[in-house]
MARMI-604163 format. One record per atom (N, C-alpha, C, CB): residue in three letters; x, y, z. Coordinates in steps of 0.2 Angstrom, whole numbers, plus 5000, padded with zeros to 4 digits. Glycine has a CB too. Example, Ala and Ser with C-alpha at 12.3 -4.5 7.8 and 13.67 -1.06 7.14 Angstrom:
2
ALA506649725039 ALA506249785039 ALA506649845039 ALA505749785045 SER506449895035 SER506849955036 SER506450005039 SER507049975029 
This chain:
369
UNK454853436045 UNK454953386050 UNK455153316046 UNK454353366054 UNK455753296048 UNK456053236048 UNK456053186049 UNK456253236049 UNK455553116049 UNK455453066051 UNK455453006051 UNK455053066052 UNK455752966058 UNK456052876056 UNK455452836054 UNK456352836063 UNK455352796049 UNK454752766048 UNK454852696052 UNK454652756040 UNK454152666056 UNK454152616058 UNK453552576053 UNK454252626066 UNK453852516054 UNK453352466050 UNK452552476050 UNK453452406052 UNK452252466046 UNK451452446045 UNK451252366045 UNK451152486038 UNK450852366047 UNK450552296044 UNK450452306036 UNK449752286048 UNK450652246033 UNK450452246029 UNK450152156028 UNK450852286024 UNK449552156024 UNK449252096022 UNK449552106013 UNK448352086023 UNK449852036014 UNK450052036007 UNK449851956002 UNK451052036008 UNK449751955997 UNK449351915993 UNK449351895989 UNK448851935993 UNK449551855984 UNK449851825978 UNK449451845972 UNK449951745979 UNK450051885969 UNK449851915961 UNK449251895960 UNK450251895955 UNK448951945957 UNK448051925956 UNK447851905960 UNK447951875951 UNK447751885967 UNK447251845970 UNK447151865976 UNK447351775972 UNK446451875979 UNK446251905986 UNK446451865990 UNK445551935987 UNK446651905995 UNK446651896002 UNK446151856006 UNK446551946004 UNK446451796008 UNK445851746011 UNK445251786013 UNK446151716017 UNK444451746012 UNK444151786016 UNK443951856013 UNK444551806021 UNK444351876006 UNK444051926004 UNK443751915996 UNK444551976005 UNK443251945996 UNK442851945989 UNK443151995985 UNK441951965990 UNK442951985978 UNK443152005973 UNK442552055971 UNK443351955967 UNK442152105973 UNK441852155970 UNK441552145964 UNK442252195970 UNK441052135960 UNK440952175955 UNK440552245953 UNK440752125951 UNK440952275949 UNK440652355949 UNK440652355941 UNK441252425953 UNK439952385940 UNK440052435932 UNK440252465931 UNK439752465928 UNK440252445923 UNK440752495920 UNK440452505912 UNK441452465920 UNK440852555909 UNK440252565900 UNK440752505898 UNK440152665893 UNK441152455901 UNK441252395896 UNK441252335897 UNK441752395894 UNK440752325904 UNK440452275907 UNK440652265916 UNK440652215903 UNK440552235917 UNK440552215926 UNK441352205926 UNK439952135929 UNK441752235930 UNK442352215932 UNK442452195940 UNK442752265929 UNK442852165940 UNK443052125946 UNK443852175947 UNK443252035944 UNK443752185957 UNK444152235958 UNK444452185965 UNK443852305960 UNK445052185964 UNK445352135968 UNK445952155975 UNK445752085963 UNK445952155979 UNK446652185984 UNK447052135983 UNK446652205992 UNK447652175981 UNK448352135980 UNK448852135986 UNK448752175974 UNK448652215989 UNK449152225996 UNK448552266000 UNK450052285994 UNK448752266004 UNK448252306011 UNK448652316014 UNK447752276015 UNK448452386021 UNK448852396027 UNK449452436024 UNK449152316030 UNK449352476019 UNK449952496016 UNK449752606021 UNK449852476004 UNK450252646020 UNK450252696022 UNK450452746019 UNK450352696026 UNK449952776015 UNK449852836013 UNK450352796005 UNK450252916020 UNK450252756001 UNK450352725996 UNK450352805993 UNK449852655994 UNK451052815988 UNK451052855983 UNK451152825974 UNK451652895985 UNK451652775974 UNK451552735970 UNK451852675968 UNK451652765966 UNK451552645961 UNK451552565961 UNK452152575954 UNK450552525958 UNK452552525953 UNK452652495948 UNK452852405946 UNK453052535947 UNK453152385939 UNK453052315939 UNK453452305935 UNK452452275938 UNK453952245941 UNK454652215939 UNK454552165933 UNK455152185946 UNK455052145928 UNK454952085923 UNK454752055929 UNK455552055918 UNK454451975930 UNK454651935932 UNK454051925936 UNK455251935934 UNK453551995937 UNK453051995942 UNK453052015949 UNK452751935941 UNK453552045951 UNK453852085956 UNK453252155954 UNK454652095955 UNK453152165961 UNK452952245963 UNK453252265965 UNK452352265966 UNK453452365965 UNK453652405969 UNK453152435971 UNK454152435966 UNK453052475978 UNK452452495981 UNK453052575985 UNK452052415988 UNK453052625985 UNK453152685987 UNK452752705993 UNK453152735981 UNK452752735999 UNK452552756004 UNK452952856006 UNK452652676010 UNK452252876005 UNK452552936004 UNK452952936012 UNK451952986002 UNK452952926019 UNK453252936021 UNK454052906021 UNK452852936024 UNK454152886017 UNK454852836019 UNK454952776018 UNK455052836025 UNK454552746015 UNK454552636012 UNK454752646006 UNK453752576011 UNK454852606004 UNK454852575998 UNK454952495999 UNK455352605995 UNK454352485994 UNK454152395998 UNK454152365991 UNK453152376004 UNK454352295992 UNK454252235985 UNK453852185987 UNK455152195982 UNK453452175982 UNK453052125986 UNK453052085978 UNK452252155989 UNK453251995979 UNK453651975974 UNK453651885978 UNK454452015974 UNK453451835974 UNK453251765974 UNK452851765981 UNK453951705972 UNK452351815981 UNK451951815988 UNK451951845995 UNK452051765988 UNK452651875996 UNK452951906002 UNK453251976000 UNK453651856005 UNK453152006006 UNK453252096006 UNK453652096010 UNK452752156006 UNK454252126008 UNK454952146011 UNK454852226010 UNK455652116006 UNK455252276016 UNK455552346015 UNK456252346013 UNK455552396020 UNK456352386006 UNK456852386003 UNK457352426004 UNK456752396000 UNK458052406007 UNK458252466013 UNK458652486007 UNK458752446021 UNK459052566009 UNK459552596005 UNK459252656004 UNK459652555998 UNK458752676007 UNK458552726003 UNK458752816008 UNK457452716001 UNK459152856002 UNK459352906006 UNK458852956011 UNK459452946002 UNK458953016014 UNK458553016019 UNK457953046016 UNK458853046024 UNK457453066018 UNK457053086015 UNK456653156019 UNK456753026011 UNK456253206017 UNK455953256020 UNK455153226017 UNK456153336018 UNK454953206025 UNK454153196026 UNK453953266030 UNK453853126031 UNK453653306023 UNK453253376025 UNK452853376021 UNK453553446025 UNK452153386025 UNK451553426021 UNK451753356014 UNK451853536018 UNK451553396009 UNK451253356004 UNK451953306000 UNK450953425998 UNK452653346002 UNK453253306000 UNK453253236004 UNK453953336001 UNK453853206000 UNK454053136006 UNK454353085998 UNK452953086012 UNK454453026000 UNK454552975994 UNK453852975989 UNK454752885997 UNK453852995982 UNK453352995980 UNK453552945973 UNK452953065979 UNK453352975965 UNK453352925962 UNK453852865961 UNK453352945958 UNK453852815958 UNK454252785954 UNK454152755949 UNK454452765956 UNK454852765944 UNK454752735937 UNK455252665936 UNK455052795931 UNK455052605932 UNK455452555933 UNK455552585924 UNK455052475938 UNK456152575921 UNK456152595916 UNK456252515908 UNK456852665917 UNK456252535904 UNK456052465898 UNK456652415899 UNK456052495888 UNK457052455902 UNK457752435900 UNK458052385909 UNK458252515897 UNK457552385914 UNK457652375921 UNK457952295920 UNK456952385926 UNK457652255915 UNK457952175914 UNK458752165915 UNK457652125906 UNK459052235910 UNK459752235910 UNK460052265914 UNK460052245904 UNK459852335915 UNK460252365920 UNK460152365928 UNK460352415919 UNK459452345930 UNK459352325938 UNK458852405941 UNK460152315943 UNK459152445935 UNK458852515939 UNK458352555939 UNK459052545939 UNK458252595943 UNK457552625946 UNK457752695947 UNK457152585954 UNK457252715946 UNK457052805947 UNK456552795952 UNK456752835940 UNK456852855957 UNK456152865961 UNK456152955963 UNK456052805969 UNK455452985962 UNK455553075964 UNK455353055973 UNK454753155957 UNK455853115974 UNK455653125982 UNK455953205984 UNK456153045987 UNK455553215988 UNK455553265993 UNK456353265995 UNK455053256000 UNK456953315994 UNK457753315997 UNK457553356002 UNK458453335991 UNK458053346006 UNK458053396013 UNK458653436009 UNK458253356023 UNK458753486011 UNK458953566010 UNK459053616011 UNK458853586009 UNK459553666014 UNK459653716019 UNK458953756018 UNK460453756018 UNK458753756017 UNK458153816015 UNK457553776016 UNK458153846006 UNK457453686018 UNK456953666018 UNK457053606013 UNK456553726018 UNK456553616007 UNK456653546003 UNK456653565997 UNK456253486004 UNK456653525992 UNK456653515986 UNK456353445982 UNK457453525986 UNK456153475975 UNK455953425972 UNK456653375970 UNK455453445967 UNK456653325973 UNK457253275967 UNK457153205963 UNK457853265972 UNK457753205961 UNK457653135957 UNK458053105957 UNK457453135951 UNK457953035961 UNK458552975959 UNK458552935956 UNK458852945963 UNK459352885955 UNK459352845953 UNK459452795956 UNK459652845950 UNK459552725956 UNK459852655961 UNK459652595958 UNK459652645968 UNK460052565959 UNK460052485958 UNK459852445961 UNK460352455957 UNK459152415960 UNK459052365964 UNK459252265964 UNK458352375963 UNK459552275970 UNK459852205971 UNK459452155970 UNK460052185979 UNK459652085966 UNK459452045964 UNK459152005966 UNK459852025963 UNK459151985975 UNK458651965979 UNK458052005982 UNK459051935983 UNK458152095979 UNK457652145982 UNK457852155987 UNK457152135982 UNK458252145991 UNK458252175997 UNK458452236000 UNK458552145999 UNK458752295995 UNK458952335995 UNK459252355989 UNK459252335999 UNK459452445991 UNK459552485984 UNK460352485986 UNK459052575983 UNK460752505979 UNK461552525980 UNK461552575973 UNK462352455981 UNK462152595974 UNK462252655970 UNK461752715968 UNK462352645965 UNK461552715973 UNK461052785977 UNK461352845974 UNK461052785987 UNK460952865968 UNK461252955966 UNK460552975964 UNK461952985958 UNK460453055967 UNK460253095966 UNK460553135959 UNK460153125971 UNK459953115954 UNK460353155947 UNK460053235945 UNK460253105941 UNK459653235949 UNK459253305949 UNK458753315955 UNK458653305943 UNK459153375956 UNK458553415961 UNK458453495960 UNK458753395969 UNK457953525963 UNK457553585962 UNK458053635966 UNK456753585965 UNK458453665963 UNK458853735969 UNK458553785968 UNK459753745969 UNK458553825972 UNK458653825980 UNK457953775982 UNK458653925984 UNK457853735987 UNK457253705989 UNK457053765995 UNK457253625992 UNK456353765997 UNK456053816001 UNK455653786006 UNK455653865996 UNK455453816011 UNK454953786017 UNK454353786014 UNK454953846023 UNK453853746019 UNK453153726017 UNK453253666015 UNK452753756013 UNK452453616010 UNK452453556012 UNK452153556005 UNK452053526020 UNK451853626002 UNK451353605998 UNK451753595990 UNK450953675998 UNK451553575986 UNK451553555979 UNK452053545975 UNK451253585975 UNK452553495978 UNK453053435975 UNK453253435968 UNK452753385976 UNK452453425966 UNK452353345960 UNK452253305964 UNK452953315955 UNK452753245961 UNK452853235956 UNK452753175952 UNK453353255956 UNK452853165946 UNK452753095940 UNK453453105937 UNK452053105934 UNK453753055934 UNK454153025931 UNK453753015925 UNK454552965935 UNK454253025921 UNK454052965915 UNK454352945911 UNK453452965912 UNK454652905908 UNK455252895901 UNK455052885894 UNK455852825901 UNK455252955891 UNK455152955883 UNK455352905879 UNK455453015881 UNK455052905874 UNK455452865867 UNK455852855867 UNK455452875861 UNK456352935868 UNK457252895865 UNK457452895872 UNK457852965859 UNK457152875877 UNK457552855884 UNK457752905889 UNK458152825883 UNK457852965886 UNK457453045891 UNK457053035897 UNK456753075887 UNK457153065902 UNK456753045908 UNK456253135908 UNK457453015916 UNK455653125908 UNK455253175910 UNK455053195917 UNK454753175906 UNK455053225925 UNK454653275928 UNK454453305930 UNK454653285930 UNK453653295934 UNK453653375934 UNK453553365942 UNK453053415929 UNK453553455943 UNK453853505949 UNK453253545950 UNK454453565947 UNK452853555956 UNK452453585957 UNK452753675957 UNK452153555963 UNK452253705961 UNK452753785960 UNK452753795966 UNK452453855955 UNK452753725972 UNK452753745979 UNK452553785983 UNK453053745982 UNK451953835981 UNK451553875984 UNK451753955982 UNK451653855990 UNK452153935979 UNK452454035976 UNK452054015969 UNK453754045975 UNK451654055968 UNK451254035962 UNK451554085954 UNK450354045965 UNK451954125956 UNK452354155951 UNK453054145949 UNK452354205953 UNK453154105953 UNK453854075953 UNK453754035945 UNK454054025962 UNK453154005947 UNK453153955941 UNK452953975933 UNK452753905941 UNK453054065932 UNK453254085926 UNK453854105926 UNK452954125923 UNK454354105931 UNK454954125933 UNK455254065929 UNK455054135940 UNK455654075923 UNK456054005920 UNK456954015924 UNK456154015908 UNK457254055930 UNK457654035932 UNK457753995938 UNK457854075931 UNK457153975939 UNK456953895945 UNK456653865940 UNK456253895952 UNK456453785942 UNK456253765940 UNK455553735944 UNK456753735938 UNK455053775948 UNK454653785952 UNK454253785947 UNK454653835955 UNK453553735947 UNK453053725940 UNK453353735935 UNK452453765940 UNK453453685934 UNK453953635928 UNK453853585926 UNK454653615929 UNK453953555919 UNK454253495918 UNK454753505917 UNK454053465913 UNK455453445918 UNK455853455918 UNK456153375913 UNK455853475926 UNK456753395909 UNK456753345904 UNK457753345906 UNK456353365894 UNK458053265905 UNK458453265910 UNK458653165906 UNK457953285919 UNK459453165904 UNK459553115903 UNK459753085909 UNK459953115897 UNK459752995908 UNK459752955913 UNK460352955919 UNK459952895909 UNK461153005915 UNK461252995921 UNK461353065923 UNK461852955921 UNK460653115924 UNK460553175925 UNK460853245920 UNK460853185931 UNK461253225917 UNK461253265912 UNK460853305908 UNK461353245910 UNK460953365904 UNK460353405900 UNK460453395894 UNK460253465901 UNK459853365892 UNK459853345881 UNK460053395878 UNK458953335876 UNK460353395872 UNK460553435869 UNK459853485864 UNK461153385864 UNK459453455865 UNK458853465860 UNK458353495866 UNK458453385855 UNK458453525873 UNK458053535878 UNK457853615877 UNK458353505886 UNK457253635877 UNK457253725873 UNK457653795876 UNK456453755871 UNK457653785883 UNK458053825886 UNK458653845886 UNK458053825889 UNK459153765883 UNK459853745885 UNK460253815884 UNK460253665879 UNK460153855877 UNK460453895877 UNK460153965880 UNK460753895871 UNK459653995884 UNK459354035884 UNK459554065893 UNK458653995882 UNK460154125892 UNK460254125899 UNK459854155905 UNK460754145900 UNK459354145903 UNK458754175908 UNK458154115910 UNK458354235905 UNK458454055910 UNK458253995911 UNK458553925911 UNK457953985908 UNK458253915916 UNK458653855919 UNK458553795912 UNK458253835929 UNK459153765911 UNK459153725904 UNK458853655907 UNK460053705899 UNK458553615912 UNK458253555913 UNK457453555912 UNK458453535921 UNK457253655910 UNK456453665910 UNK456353625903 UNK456153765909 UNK455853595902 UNK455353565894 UNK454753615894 UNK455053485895 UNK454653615899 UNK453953675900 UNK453553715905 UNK453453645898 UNK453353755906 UNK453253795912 UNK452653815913 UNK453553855912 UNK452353845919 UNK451753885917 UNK451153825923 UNK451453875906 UNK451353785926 UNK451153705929 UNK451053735937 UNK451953635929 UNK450453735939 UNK450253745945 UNK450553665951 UNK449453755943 UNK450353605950 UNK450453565953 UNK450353505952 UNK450253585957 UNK450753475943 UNK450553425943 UNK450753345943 UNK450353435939 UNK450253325947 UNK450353265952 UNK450253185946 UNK449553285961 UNK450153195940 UNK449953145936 UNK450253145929 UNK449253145937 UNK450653105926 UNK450853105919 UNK450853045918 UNK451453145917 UNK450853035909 UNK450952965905 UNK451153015897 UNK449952885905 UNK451252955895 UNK451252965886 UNK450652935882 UNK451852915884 UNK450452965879 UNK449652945875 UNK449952905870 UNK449053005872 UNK449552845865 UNK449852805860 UNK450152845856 UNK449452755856 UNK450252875855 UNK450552925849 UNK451452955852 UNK449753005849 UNK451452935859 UNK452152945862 UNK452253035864 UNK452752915856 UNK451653085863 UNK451453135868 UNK451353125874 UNK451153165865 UNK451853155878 UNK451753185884 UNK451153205888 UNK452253225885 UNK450753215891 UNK450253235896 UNK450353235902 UNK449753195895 UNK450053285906 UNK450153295911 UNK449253305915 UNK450653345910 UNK449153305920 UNK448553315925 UNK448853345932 UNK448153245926 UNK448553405930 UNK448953455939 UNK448153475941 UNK449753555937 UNK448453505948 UNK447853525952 UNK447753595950 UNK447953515959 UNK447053625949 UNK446953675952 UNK446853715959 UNK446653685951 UNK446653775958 UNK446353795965 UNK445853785966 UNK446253845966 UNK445153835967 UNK444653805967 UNK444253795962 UNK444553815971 UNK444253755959 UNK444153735952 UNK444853735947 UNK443753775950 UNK444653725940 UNK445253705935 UNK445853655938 UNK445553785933 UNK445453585938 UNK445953555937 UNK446153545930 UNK445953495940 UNK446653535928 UNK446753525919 UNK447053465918 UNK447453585914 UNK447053425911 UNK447353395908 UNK447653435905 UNK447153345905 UNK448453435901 UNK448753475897 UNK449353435893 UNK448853525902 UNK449153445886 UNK449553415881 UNK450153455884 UNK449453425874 UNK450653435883 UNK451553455885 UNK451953455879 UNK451953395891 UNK451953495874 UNK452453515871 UNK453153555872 UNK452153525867 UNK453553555869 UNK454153585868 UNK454353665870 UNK454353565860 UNK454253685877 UNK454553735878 UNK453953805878 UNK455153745872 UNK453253765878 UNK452653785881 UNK452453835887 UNK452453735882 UNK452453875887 UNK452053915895 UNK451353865896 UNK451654035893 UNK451053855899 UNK450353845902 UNK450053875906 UNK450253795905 UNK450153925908 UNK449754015910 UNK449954005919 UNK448454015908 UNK450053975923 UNK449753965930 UNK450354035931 UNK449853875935 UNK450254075935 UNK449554095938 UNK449154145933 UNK449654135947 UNK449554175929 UNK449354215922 UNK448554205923 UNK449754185913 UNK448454145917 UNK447954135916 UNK447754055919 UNK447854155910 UNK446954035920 UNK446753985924 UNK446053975925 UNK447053985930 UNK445853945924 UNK445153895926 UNK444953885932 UNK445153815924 UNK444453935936 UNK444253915943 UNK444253985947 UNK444853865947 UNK444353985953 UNK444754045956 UNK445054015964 UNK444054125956 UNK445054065965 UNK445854065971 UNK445354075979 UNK446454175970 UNK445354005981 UNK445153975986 UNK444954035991 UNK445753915989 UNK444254045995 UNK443954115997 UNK443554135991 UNK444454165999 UNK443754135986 UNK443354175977 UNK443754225976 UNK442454225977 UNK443654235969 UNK444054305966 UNK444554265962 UNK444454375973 UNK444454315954 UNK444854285949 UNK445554275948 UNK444654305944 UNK445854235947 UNK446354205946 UNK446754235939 UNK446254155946 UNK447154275941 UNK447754315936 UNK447154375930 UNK448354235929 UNK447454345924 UNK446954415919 UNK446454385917 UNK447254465912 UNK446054305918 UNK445754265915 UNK445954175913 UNK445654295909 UNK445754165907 UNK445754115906 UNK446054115900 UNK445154095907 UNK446254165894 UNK446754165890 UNK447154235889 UNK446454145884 UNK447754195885 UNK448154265885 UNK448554235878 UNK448654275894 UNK448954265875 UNK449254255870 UNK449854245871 UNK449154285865 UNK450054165869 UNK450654115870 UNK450754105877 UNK451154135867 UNK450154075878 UNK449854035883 UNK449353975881 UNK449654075887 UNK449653915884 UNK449153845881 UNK448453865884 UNK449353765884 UNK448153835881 UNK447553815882 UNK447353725886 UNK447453835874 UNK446953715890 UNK447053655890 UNK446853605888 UNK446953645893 UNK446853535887 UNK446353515885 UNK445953475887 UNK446453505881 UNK445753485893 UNK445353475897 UNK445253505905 UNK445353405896 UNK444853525907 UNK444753535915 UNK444253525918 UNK444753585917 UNK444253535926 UNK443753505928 UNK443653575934 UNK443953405930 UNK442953575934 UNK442653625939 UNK442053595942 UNK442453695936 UNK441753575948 UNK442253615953 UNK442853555952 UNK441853635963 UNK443453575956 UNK443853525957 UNK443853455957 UNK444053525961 UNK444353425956 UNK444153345959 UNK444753315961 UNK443853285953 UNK445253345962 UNK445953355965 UNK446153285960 UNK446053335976 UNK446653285955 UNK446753225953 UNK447453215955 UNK446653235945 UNK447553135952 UNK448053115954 UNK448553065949 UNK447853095960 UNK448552995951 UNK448952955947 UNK448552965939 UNK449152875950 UNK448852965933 UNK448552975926 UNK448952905924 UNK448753045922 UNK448452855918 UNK448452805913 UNK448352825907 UNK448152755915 UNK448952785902 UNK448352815895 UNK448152715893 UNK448952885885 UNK447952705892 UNK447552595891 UNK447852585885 UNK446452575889 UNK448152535884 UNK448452505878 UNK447852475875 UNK448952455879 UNK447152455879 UNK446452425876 UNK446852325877 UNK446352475864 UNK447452315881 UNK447352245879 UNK446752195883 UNK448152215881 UNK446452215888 UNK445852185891 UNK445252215887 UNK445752195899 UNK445152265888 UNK444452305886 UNK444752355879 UNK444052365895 UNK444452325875 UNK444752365868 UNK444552415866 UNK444752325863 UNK443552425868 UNK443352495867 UNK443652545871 UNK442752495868 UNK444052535876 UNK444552575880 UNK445152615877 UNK444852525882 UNK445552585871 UNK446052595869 UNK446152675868 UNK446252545864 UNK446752685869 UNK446852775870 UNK446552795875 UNK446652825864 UNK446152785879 UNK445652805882 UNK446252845889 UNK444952735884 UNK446152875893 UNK446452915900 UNK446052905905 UNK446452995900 UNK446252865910 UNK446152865918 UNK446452905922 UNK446352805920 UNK446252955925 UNK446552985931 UNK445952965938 UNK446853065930 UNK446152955942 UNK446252935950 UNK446053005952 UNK447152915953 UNK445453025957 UNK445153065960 UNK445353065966 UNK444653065959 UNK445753115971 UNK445753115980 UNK445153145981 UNK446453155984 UNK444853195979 UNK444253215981 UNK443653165983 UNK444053265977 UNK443353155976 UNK442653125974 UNK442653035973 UNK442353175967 UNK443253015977 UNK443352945977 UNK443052905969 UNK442952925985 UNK443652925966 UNK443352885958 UNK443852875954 UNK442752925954 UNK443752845949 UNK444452845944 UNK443952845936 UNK445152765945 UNK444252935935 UNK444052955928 UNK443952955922 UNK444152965927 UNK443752925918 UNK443952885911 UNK443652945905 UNK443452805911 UNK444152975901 UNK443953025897 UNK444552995888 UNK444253125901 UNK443853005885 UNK444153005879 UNK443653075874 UNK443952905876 UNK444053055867 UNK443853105861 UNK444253165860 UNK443053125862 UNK444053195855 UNK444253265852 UNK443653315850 UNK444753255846 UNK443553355855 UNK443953365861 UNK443653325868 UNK443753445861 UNK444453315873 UNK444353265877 UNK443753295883 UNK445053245880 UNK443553235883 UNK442953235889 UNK442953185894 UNK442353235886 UNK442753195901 UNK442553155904 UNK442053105904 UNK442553165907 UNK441953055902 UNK441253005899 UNK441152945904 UNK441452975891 UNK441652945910 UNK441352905914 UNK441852905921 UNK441352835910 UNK441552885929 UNK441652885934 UNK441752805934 UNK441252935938 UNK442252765936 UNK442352715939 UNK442452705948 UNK442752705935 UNK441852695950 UNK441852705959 UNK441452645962 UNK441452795962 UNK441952645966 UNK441752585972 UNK442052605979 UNK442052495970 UNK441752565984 UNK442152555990 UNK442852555989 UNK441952495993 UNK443252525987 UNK443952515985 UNK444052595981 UNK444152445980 UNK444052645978 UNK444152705975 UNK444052755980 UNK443752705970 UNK444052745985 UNK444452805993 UNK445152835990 UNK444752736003 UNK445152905988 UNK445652935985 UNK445952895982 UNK445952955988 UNK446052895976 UNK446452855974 UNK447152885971 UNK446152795969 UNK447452855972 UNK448052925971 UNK448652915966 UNK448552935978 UNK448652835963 UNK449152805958 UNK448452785953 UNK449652745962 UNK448452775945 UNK448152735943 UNK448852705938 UNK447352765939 UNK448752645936 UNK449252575931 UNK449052555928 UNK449652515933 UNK449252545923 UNK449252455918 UNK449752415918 UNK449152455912 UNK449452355922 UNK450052315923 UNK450152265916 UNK449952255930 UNK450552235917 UNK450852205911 UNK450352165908 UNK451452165912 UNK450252135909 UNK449552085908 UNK448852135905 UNK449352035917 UNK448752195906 UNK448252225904 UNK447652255908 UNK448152185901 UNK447952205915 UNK447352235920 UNK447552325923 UNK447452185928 UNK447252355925 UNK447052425929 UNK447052415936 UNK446252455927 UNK447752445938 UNK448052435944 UNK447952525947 UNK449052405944 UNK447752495954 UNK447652575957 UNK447752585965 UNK446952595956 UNK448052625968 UNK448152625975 UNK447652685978 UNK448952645975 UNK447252645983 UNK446952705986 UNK447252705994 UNK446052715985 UNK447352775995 UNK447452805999 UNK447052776007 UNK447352875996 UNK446352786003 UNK445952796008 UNK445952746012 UNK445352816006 UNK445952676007 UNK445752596010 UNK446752586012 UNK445252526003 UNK447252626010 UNK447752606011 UNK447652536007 UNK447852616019 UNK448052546000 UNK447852475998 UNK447852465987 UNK446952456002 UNK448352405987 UNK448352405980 UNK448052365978 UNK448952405977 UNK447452395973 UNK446952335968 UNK447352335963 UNK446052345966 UNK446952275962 UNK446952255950 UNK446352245950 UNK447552165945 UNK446252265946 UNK445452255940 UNK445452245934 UNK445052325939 UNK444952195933 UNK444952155929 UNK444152145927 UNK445352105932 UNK444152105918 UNK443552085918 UNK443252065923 UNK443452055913 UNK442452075924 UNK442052005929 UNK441951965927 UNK441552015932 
């Protein structure tokens, strides 16, 4: 299903500052009391955040927005191709990339409509000087053949060191498809700026695989960053149980459905276990589930015992995760009222811990208290 988005309310509120009328929370934490602030409200079904030089937000609405909210006022940004609002697809991430001061331009993955139904894709476009709208709208990647249903997308963006654009692809519900390397159906997917495939990408010459694969084996993951060290990570869903964190190296299986942590919603094990040879291992999971979602890794510039540390965003158990060490572990729940699914976690520029929940429909920052 195909649908015209009509406006939401939104309350909108000047960088850093609550909403008339509205208090600033404080909630613990293992690095003292932090202050959780709403920046936007009235938002729908928020997918993701990012942040323009200058202190501009971009805000993504999985049905079909894309909003700027910028010296105090939120505009919808018109331009944006059409898009499939099914099931779990629709407009989802976006990346604003290092280089957006000089060239204006933005990446965003979204749901493509498609004789078969839809597809995961990825574009590009330039955003106008006053924000008002996108131009030079290309799709530089998308998933062929797309297929019917709604279920597991992805996706995350994210841009590597040498300027490489990374995705990943859920395995939309065909759960063998995603050891199948001639789709690109649970995948990362690695892909230069203007869609192009790197010369150094491990399939390029392999003809029983599609050359945009970096890695395979990915049930559905909905969360990626780069840790200080400039390794890729990824955080996908399980079934019922085995959600993973998973290091992402070069041309990697990750077992789904082979092998897997959990088992297959009703009970009963999933593929031949839990290992197999040359197949990753993860390095981390979580049982029972906790449906994860937007992933951070902390530069440590507010809270320094932080640094390196991993935040992902819980839609289940309304919280945002905080795991450090070797081997990684979960060592702390951050939850309040405001942490209703939260489906994006950031660090904005300044250092604060930006997050979108779902649930309250609504983007905080957090900050010392």
């Amino acid at each position: 299903m195909f649908r015209t988005v009509t406006a939401a309310l939104l309350i909108a509120v000047s960088l850093g500052g609550a909403a008339p009328g509205l208090a600033a929370p404080l909630t613990a934490t293992s690095a003292g009391q932090v202050s959780v602030t709403p920046v936007l409200t009235g938002l729908d079904a928020p997918w993701a955040v990012g942040f323009l030089p200058g202190g501009g937000i971009l805000v993504t609405e999985r049905e079909g927005r894309l909003l700027l909210h910028e010296n105090g006022e939120t505009r919808e940004v018109a331009g944006l191709p059409e898009i499939a609002d099914v099931g779990q697809g629709g407009l989802l991430d976006l990346l604003v990339p290092s280089d957006f001061a000089e060239t204006r331009e933005i990446f965003m993955s979204y749901a493509k409509p498609q004789a078969r139904g839809a597809g995961t894709a990825l574009m590009r476009a330039r955003l106008s000087e006053d924000g008002a709208r996108l131009s030079d709208v290309e799709t530089i990647f998308e998933l062929r053949p797309g297929s019917s249903g709604g279920r597991h997308f992805g996706s995350r963006i994210v841009e590597a060191p040498d300027g490489t654009l990374f995705m990943t692809i859920g395995d939309r519900g065909n759960r063998m498809s995603a050891q199948d390397r001639m789709n690109e159906n649970g995948s990362v997917v690695r892909v230069a700026r203007d869609g192009s495939i790197p010369e150094d990408n491990p399939f390029l010459e392999d003809g029983m695989a599609q050359p945009a694969i970096w890695s395979f084996g990915h049930r559905n993951p909905q969360g990626a960053a780069l840790d200080l060290n400039g390794t890729l990570l990824v955080v996908e869903h399980g079934a019922q149980g085995g959600d993973e964190i998973n290091r992402v190296t070069r041309g990697a299986n990750f077992g789904w459905p082979i092998i897997a942590y959990g088992q297959h919603y009703g009970g009963g094990r999933i593929g031949e276990g839990t290992t197999r040879d040359g197949m990753e291992q993860p390095a981390f999971y979580w049982d029972p589930s906790m449906a994860p979602s937007g992933m951070m890794v902390y530069s440590g510039a507010l809270w320094p015992e932080w640094r390196g540390d991993i935040f992902v965003g819980s839609l289940k158990f309304d919280y945002i995760a905080r795991l450090e060490g070797d081997p990684l572990q979960e060592v702390e729940q951050i939850e309040g009222d405001e942490t209703l699914r939260v489906r994006d976690v950031r660090e904005g520029p300044d250092g604060a811990i930006w997050f979108l929940s779902v649930g309250e429909g609504a983007l905080y920052r957090m900050t010392p208290g």
